[in-house]
N, C-alpha and C positions, 0 to 999 in steps of 0.2 A: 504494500500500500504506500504509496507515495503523498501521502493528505501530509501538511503539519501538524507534528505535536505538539500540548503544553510543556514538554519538559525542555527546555533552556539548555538543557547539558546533548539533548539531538544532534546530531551532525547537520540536520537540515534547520537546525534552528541558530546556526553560527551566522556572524554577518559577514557579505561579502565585501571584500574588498577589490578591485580588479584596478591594475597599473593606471589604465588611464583618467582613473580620480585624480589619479596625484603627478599627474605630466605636464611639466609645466609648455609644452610645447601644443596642448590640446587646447582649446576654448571650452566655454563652458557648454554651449551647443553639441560640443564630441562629448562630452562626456565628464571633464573635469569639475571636481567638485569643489577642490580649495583652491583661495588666493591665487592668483601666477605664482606673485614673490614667494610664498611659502613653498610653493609646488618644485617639484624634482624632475631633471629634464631626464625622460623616457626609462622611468621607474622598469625592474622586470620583476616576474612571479617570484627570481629563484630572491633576489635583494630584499622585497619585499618579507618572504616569509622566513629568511636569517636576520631580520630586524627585530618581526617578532618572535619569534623561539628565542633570541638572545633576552628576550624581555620578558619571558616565561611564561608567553603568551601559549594556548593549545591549538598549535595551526593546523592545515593539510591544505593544498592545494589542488585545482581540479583543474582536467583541460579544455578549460571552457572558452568563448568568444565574448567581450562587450559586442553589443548590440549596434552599438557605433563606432568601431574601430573595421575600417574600410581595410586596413593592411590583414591581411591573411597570415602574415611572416610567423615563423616562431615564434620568433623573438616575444612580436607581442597578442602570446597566447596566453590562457593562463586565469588563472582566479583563485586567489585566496581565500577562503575561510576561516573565521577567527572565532573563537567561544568568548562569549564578554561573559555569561554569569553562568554560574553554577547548577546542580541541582534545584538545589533548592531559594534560587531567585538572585544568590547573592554575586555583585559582580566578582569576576574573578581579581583583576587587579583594580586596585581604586582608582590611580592613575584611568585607565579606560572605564569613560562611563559610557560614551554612545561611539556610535561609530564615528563619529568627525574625529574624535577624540585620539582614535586610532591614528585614521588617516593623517593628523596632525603630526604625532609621532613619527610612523613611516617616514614624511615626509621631510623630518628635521633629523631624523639616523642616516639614512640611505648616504647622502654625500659623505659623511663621516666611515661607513665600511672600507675596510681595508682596499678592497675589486676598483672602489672608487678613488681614493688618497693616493693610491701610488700605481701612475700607469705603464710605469717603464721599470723593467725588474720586476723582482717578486712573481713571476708568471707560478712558479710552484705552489704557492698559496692559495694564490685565484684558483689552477687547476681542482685542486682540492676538494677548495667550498664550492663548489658549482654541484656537485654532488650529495644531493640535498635529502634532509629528514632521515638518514640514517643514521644509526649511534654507532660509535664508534668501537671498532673490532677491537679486544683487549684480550690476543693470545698472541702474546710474545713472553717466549721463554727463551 
């Protein structure tokens, strides 16, 4: 059954987020929802959801289309889900109360990620994190 639930903690009751909210290269007509100046130029899913997992947020991404995003590309494929409250009503982090809230966040981490601060060098690192929502293998002996 595919209907929404009451319960908060659903995976269909997470809110979406999707890159071109927060692009600052989009109009509000495409799809952007904050400020330009706040906005992040050509946000992707994987930035997006190592901003919040770093923030201990419960994310999972899906591979889905905005509605107004004309480009087909990978790149900007892609949709976030995020769990704001709990069980039983309460938010998860207080910092996030509604979705802007998020989006705000996102949108003031993203330039700070390592992928983004250093574009020459470091390729090792980038390669790494690009490989997303797995934890990490702990057999070495």
């Amino acid at each position: 059954m595919a209907h929404l639930t009451e319960n908060p903690a659903d995976k269909e009751r997470f809110i979406c987020v999707y890159p071109v909210y927060i692009n600052s290269k989009k109009t509000l007509a495409e799809g952007r929802r904050i400020p330009a100046e706040k906005a992040v130029e050509n946000p992707s899913c994987a930035e997006i959801r190592d901003v919040l997992t770093a923030a201990g947020m419960n994310v999972y991404v899906e591979n889905k289309m905005h509605p107004r995003e004309w480009n087909r590309d990978v790149q900007f494929r892609g949709r976030v889900r995020v769990q704001l409250k709990q069980n039983d009503g309460n938010l998860c982090l207080d910092k996030f109360r509604s979705r802007r809230d998020v989006m705000f966040y996102v949108a003031e981490m993203i330039p700070k990620l390592k992928t983004r601060t250093q574009k020459s060098g470091g390729s090792d690192s980038s390669s790494q994190q690009g490989e997303g929502g797995k934890k990490s293998k702990k057999k070495k002996k």
